[in-house]
py3Dmol code that shows the C-alpha trace and the ligand (Angstrom):
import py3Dmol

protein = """\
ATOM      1  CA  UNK A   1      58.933  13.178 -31.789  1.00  0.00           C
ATOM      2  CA  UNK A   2      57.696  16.961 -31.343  1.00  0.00           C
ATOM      3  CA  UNK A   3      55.170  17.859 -28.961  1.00  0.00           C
ATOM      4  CA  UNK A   4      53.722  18.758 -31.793  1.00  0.00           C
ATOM      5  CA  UNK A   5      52.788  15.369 -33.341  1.00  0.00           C
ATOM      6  CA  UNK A   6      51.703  15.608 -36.649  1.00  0.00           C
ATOM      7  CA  UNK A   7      50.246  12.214 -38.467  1.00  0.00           C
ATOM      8  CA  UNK A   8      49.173  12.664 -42.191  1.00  0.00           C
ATOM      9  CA  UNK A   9      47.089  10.127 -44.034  1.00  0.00           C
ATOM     10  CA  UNK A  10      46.390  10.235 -47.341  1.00  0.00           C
ATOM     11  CA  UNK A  11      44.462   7.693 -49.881  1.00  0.00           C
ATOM     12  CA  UNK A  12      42.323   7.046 -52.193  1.00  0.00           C
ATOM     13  CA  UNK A  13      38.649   8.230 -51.900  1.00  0.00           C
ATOM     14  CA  UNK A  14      36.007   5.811 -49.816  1.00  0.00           C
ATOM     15  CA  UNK A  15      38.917   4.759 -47.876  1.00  0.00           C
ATOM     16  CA  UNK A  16      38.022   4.814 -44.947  1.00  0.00           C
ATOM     17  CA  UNK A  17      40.791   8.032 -43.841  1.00  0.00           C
ATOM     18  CA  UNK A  18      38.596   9.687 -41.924  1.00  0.00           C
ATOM     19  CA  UNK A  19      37.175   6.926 -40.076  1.00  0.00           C
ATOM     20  CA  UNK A  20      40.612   5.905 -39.270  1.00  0.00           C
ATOM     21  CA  UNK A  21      41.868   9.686 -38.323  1.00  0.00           C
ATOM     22  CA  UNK A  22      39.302   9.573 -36.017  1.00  0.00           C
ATOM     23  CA  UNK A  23      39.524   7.151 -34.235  1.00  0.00           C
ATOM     24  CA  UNK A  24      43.633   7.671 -33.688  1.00  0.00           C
ATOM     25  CA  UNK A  25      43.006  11.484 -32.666  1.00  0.00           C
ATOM     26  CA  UNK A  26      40.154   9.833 -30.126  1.00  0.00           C
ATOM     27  CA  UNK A  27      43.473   7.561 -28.889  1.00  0.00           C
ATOM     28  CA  UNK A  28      45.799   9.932 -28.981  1.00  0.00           C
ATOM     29  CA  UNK A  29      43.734  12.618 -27.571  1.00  0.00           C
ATOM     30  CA  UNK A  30      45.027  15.308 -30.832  1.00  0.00           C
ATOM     31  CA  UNK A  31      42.476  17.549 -32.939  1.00  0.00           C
ATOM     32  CA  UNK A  32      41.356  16.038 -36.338  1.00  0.00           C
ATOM     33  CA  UNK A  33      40.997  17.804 -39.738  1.00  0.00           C
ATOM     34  CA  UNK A  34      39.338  16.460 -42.391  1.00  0.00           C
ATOM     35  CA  UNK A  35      40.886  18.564 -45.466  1.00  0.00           C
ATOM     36  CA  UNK A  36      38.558  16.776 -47.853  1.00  0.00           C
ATOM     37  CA  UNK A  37      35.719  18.537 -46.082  1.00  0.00           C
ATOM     38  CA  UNK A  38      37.137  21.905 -47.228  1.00  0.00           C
ATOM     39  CA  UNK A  39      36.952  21.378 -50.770  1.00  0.00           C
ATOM     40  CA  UNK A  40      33.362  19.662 -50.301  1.00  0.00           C
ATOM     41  CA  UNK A  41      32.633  23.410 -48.543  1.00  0.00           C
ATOM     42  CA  UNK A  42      34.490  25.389 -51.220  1.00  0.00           C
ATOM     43  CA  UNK A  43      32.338  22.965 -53.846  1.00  0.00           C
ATOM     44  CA  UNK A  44      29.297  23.750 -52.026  1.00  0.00           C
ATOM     45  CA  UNK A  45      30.219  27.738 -51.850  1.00  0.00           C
ATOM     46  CA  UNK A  46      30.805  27.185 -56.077  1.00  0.00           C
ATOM     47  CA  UNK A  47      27.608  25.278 -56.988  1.00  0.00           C
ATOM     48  CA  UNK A  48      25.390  27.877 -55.266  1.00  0.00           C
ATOM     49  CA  UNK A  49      26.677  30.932 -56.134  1.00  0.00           C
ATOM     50  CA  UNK A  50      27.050  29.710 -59.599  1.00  0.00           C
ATOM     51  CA  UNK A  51      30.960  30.047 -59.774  1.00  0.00           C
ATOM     52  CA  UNK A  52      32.355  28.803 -62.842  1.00  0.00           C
ATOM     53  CA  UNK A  53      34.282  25.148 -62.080  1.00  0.00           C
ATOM     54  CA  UNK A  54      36.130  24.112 -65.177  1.00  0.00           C
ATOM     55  CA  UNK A  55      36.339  20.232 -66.665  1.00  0.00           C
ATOM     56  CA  UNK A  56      39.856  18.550 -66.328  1.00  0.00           C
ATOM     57  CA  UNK A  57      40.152  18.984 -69.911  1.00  0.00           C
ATOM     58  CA  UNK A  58      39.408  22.969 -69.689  1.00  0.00           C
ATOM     59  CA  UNK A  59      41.782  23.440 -67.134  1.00  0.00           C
ATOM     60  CA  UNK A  60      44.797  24.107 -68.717  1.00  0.00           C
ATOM     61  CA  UNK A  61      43.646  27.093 -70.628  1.00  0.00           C
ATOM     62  CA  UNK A  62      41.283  28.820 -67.623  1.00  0.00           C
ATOM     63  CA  UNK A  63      41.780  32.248 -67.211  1.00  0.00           C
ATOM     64  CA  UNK A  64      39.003  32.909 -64.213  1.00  0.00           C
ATOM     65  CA  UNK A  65      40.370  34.800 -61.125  1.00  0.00           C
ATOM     66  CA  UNK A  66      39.461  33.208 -58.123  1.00  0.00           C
ATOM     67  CA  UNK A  67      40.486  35.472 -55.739  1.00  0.00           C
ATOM     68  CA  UNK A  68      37.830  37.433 -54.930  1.00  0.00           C
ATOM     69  CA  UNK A  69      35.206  34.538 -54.541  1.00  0.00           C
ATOM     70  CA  UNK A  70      38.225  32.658 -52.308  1.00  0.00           C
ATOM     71  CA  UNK A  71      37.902  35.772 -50.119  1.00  0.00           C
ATOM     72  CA  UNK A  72      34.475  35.560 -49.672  1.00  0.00           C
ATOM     73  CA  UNK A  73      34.792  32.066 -48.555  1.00  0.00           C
ATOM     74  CA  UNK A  74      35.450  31.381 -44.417  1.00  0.00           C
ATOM     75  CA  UNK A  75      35.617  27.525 -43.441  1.00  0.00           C
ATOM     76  CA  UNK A  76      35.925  26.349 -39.759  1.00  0.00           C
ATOM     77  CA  UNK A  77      35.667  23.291 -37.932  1.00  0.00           C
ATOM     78  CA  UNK A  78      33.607  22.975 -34.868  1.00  0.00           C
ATOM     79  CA  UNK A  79      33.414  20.534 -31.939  1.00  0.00           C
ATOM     80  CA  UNK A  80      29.947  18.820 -31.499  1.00  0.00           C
ATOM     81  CA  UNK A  81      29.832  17.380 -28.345  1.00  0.00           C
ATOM     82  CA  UNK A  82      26.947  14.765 -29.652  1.00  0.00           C
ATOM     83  CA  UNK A  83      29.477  13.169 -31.964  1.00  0.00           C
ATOM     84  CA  UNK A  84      32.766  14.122 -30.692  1.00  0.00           C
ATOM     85  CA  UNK A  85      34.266  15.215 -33.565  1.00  0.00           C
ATOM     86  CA  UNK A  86      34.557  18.465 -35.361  1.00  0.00           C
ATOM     87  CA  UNK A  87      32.372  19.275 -38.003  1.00  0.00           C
ATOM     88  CA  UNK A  88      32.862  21.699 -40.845  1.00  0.00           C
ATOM     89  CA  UNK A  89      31.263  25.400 -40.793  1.00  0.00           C
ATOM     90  CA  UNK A  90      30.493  27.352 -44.580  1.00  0.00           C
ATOM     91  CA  UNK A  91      30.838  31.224 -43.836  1.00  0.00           C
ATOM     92  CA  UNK A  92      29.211  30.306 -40.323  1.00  0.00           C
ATOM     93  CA  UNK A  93      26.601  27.484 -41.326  1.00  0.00           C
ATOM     94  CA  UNK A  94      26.831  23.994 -40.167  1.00  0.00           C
ATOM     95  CA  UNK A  95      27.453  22.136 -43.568  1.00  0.00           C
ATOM     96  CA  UNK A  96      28.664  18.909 -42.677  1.00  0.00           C
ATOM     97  CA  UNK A  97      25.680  16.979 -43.900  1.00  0.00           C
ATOM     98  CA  UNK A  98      25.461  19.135 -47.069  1.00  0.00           C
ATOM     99  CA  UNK A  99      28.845  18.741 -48.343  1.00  0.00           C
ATOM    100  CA  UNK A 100      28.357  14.490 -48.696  1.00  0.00           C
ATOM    101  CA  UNK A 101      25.964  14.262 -51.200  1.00  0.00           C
ATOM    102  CA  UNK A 102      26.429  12.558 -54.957  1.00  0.00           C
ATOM    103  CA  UNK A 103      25.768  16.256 -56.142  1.00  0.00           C
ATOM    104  CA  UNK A 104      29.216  17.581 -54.773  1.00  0.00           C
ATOM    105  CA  UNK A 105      31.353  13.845 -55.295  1.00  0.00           C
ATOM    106  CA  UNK A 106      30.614  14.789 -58.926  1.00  0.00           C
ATOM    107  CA  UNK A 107      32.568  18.207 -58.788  1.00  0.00           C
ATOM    108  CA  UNK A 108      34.649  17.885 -56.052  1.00  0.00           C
ATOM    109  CA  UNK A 109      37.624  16.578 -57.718  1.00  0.00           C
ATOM    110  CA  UNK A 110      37.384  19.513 -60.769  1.00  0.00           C
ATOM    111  CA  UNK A 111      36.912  21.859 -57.883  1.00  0.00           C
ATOM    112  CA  UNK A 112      40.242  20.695 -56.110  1.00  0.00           C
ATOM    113  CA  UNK A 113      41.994  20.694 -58.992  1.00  0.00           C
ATOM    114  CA  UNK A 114      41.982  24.966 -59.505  1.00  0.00           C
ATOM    115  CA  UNK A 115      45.380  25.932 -58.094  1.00  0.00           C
ATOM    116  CA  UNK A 116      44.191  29.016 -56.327  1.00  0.00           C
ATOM    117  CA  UNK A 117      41.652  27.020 -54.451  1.00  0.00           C
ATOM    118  CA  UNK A 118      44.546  24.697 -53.551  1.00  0.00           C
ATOM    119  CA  UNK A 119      47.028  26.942 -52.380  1.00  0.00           C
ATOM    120  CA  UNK A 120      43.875  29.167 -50.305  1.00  0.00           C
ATOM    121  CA  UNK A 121      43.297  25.692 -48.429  1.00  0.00           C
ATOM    122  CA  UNK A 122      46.965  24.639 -47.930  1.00  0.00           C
ATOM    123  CA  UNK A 123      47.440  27.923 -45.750  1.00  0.00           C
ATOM    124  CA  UNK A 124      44.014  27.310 -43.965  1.00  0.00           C
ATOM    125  CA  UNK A 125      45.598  23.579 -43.525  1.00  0.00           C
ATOM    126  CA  UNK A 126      48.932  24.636 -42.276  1.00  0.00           C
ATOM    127  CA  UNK A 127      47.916  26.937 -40.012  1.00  0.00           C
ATOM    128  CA  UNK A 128      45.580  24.583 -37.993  1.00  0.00           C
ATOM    129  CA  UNK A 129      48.809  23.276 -37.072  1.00  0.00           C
ATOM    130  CA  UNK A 130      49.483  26.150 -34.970  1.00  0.00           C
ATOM    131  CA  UNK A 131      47.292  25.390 -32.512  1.00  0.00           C
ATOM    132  CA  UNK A 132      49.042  22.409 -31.382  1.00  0.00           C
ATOM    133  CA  UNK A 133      49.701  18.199 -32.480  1.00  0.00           C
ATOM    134  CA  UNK A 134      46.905  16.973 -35.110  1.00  0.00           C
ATOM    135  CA  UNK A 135      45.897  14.188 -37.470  1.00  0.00           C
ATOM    136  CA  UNK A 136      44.635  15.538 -41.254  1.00  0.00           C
ATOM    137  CA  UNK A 137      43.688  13.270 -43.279  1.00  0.00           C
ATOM    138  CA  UNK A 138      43.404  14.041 -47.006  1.00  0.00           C
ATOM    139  CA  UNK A 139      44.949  13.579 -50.791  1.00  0.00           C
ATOM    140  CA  UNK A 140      48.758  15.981 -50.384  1.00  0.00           C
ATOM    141  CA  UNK A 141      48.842  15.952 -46.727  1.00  0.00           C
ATOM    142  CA  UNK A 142      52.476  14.126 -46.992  1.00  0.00           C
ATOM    143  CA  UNK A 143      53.843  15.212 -49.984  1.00  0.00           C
ATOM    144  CA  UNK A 144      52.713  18.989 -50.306  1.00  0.00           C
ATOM    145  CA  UNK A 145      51.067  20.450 -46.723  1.00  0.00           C
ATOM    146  CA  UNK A 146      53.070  18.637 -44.226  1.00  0.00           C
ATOM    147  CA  UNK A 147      56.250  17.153 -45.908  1.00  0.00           C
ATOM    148  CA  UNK A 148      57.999  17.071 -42.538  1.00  0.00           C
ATOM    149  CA  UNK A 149      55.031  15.000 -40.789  1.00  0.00           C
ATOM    150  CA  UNK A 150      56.154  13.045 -37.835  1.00  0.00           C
ATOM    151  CA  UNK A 151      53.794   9.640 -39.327  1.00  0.00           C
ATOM    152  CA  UNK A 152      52.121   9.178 -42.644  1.00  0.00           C
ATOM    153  CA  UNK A 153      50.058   6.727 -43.521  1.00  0.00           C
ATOM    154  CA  UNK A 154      48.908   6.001 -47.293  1.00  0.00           C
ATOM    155  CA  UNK A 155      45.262   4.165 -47.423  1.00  0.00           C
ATOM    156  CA  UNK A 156      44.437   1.537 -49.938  1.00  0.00           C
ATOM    157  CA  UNK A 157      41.641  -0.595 -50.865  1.00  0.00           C
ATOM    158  CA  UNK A 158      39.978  -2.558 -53.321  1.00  0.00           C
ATOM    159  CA  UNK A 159      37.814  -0.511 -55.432  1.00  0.00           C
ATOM    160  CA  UNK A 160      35.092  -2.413 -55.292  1.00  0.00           C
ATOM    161  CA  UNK A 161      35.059  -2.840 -51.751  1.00  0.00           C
ATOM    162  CA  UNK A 162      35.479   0.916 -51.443  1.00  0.00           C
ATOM    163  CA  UNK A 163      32.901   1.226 -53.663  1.00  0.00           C
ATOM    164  CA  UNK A 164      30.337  -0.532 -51.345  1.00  0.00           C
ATOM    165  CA  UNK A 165      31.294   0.741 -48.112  1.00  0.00           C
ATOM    166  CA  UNK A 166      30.222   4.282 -49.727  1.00  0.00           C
ATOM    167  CA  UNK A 167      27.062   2.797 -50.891  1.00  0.00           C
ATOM    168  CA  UNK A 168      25.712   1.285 -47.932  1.00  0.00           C
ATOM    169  CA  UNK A 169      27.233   4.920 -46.158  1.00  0.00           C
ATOM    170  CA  UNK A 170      24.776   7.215 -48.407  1.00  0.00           C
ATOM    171  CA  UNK A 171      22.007   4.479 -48.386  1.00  0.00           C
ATOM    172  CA  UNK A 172      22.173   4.559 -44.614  1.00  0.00           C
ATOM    173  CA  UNK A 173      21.477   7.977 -44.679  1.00  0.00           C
ATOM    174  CA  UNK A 174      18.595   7.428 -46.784  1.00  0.00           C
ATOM    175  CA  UNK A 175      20.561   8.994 -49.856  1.00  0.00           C
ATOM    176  CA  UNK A 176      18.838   6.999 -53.211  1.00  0.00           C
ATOM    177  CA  UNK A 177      21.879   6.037 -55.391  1.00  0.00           C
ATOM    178  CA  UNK A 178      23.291   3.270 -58.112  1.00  0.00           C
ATOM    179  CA  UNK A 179      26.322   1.173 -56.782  1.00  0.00           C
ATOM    180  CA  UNK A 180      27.302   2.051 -60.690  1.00  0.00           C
ATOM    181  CA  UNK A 181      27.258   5.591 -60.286  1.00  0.00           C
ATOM    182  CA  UNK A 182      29.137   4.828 -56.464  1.00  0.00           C
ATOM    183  CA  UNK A 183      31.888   3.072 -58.791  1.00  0.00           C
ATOM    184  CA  UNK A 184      31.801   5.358 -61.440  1.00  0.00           C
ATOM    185  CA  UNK A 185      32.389   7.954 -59.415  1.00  0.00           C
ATOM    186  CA  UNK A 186      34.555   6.542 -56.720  1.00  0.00           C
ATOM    187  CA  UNK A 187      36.889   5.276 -59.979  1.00  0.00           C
ATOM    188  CA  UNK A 188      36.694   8.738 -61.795  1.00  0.00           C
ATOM    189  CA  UNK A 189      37.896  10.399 -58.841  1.00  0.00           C
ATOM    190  CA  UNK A 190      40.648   8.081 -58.429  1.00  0.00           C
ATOM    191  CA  UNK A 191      41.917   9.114 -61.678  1.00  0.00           C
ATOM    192  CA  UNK A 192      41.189  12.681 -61.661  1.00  0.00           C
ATOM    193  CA  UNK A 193      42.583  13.169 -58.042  1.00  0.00           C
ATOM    194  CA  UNK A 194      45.969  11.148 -59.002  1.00  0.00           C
ATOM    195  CA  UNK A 195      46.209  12.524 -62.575  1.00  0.00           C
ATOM    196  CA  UNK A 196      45.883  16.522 -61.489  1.00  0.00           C
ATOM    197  CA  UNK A 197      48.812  18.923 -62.154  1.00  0.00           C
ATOM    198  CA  UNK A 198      48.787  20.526 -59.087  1.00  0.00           C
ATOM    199  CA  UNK A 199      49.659  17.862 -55.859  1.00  0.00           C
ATOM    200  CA  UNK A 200      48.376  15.102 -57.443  1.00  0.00           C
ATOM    201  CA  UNK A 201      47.495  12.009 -55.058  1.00  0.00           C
ATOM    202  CA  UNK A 202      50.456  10.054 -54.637  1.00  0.00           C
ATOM    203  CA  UNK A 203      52.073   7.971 -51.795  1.00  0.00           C
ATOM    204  CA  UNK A 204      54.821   9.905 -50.141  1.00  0.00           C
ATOM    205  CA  UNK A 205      58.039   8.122 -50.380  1.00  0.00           C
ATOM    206  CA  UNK A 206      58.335   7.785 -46.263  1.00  0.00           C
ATOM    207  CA  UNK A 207      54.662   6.771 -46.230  1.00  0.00           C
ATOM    208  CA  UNK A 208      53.897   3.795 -44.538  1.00  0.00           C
ATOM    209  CA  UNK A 209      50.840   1.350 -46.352  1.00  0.00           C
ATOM    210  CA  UNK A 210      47.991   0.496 -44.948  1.00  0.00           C
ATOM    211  CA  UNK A 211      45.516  -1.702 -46.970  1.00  0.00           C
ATOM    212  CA  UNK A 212      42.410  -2.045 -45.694  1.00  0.00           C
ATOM    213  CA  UNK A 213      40.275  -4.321 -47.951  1.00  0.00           C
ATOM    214  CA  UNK A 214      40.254  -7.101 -45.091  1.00  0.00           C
ATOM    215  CA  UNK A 215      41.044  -5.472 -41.893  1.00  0.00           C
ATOM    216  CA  UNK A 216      38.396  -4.120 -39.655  1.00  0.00           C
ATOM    217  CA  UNK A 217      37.914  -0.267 -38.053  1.00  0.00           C
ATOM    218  CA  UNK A 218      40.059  -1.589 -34.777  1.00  0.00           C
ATOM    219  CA  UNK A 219      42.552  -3.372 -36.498  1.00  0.00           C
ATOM    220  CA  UNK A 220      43.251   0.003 -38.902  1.00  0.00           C
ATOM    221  CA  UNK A 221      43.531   1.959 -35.805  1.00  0.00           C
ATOM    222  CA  UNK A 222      45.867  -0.714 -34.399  1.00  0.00           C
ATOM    223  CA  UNK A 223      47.853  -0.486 -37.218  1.00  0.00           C
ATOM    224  CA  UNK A 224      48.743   3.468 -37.194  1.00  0.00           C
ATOM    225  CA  UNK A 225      48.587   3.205 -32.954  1.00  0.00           C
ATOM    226  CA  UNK A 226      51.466   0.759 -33.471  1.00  0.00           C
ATOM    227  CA  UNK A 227      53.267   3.282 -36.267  1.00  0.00           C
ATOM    228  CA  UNK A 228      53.168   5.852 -33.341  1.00  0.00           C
ATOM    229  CA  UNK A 229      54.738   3.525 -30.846  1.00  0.00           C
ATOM    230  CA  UNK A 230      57.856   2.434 -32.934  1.00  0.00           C
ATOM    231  CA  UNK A 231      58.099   6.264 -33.790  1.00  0.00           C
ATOM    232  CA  UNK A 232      58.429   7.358 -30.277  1.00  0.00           C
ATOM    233  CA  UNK A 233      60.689   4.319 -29.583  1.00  0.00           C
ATOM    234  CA  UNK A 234      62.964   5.297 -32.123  1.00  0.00           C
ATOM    235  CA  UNK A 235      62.722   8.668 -31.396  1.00  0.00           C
ATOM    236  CA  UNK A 236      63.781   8.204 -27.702  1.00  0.00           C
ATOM    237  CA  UNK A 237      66.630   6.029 -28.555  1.00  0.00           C
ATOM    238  CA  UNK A 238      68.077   8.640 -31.074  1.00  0.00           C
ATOM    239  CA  UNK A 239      67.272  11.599 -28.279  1.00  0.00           C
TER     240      UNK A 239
END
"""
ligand_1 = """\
20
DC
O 38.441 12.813 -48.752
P 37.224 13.260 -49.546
O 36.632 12.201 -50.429
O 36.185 13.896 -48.685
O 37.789 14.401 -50.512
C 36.957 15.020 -51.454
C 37.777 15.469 -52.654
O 38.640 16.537 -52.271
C 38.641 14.406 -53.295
O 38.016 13.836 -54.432
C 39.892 15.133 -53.683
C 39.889 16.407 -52.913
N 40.950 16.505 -51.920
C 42.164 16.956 -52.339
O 42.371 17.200 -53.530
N 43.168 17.145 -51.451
C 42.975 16.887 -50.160
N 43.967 17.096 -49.295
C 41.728 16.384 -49.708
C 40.738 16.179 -50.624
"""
view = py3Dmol.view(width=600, height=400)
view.addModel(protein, "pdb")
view.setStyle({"model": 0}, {"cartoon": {"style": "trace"}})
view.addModel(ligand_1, "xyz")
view.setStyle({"model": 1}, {"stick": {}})
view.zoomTo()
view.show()
């Protein structure tokens, strides 16, 4: 293993990742990046400054140059000491809260489907690993940012069961939403995250599976803690 450990997980949406990611980069004492958040930001950054985000079925035959507006766009991640974890900064604003609403799940997924806005992020994404061992969690993180991760993890879950855990997360917040429209949307971005032309959401073929429909938060974190332990093992018996 590197000193630079890198663990990717990727998965479907209302997984549970970044619950997961957390809690490992809390074990291992590594930073966590949440690459979802960046497109939520980028989303926000579209839907109010009224930049153009094209249907799946537009897509194909868009001609609108990005570049500029991608300029114009700075994401960061900060540490909150309150919560422990990093939390995601818009061109210097604090938009963690902002980016989880029902508004941006709806155009998230058409958002993170433009290739220029995919290839801006996968350079932000890469070079966070400069700084030193991390876990990102995320839809490409094994197959297209870090192919050469030292762990990666592919989440599952029943839909439905995904479905609810996101319910009771935005009704908890006081968020006022259908479980339909939570299964709706939690299906249609299934589809349109794994059906994309650009790094569509597949399982990496060196991924290792973790379903979680039945297994608590400790028992997830168990699970990849234990992936990290046979990987050093085998590591120091090849070294
Ligand atoms: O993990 P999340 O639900 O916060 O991600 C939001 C959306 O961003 C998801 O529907 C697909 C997209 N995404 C992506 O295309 N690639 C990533 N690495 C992370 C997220």
């Amino acid at each position: 293993m590197s000193s630079r450990l890198i663990i990717a997980i990727d998965g479907y949406s209302s997984c549970g990742k970044s619950t997961v990611a957390k809690g490992l980069a809390r074990k291992l004492g590594i930073h966590y990046i949440d690459s979802g958040a960046m497109y939520r930001a980028v989303t926000l950054y579209f839907l109010e400054n009224n930049i153009p985000i094209p249907g799946p079925e537009e897509l194909h035959d868009y001609v609108y140059d990005y570049s500029d507006v991608l300029r114009k766009i700075n994401i960061s991640f900060q540490f909150n000491p309150v919560s422990g974890f990093s939390e995601v900064y818009l061109n210097g604003r604090n938009v963690e809260n902002e980016i989880r609403t029902m508004e941006i799940n709806e155009q998230v997924s058409h958002v993170s489907a433009i290739k220029s806005v995919r290839a801006h992020l996968v350079k932000l994404q890469r070079d966070s690993a400069n700084e030193g061992g991390l876990v990102m969690d995320g839809r490409d993180i094994g197959t297209t940012v870090f192919p050469d991760a030292d762990l990666k993890i592919f989440m599952k879950a029943d839909p439905m069961v995904r479905s609810e855990r996101r319910y009771k997360e935005l009704k908890s917040k006081g968020i006022e939403v259908l479980l339909e429209d939570v299964i709706q949307n939690v299906v249609g971005r299934d589809y349109e995250d794994s059906h994309r032309e650009e790094s569509p959401l597949r399982k990496a073929e060196d991924a290792i599976i973790l379903d979680n429909t039945y297994l608590t938060h400790d028992e997830q974190v168990e699970f990849v803690i234990e992936a990290v332990r046979k990987l050093a093992l085998s590591n120091s018996a090849s070294s």
